[in-house]
C-alpha positions in Angstrom: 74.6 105.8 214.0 74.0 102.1 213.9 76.2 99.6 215.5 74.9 96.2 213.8 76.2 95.5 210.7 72.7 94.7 209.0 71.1 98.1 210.1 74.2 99.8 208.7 73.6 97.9 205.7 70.0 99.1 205.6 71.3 102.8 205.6 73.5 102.7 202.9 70.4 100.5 201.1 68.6 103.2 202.0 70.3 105.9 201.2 70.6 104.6 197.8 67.1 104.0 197.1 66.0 106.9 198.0 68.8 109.3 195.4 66.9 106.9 193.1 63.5 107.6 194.1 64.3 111.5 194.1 66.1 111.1 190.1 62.8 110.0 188.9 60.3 112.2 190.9 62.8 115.0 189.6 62.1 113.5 186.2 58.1 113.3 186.1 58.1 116.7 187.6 60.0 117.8 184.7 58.0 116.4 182.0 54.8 117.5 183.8 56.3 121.1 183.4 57.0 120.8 180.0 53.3 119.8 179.0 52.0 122.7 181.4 54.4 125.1 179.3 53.3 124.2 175.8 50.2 123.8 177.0 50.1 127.7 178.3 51.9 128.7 175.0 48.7 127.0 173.0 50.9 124.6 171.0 48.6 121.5 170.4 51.4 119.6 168.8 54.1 120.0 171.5 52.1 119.6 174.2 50.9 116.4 172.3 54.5 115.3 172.3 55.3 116.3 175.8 52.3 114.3 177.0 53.6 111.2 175.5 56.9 111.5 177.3 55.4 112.7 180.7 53.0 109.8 180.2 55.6 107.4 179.5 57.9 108.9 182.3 54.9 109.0 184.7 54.5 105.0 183.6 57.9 103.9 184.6 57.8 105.8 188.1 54.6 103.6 189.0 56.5 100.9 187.5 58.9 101.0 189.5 57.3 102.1 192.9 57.9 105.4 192.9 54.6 106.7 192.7 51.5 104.4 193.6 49.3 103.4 190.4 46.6 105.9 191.4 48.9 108.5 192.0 50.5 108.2 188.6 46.8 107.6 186.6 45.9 111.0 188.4 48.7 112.8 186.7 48.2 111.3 183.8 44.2 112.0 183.5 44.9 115.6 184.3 47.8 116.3 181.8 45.5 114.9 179.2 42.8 117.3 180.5 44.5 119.8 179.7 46.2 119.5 176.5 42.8 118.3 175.5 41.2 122.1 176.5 43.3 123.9 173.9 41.1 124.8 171.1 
């Protein structure tokens, strides 16, 4: 455990960041899930609505430095993929 105060301060700082950083990977994740299910169920219009939210989710991550800006166009290129495949 640090002794300084500012390196004690940089834990806690830390420590907060990071529950923050996990809340909103936790949240892309989830969105990315629920194109992949509707997607798997074949239902175009669903999955066309969960890709706006997982893109806009996806957006605010790299926004915010969660995710790095070729990171987050990755995901978002390859959730579009694959709504786009159903027939």
């Amino acid at each position: 455990m640090a002794n300084i105060k500012s390196a004690k301060k940089r834990i806690l700082v830390t420590r907060t960041k990071t529950m923050r950083n996990k809340s909103i990977r936790s949240a892309v994740k989830t969105a990315m899930k629920k194109v992949d299910a509707a997607v798997a169920a074949n239902d175009k219009a669903a999955a066309a609505e969960a890709l706006q939210n997982a893109i806009s989710t996806i957006d605010k991550a790299c926004t915010k430095g969660v995710y790095h800006k070729n990171n987050a166009s990755r995901k978002v290129s390859r959730l579009t993929k694959a709504v786009n495949s159903i027939a």
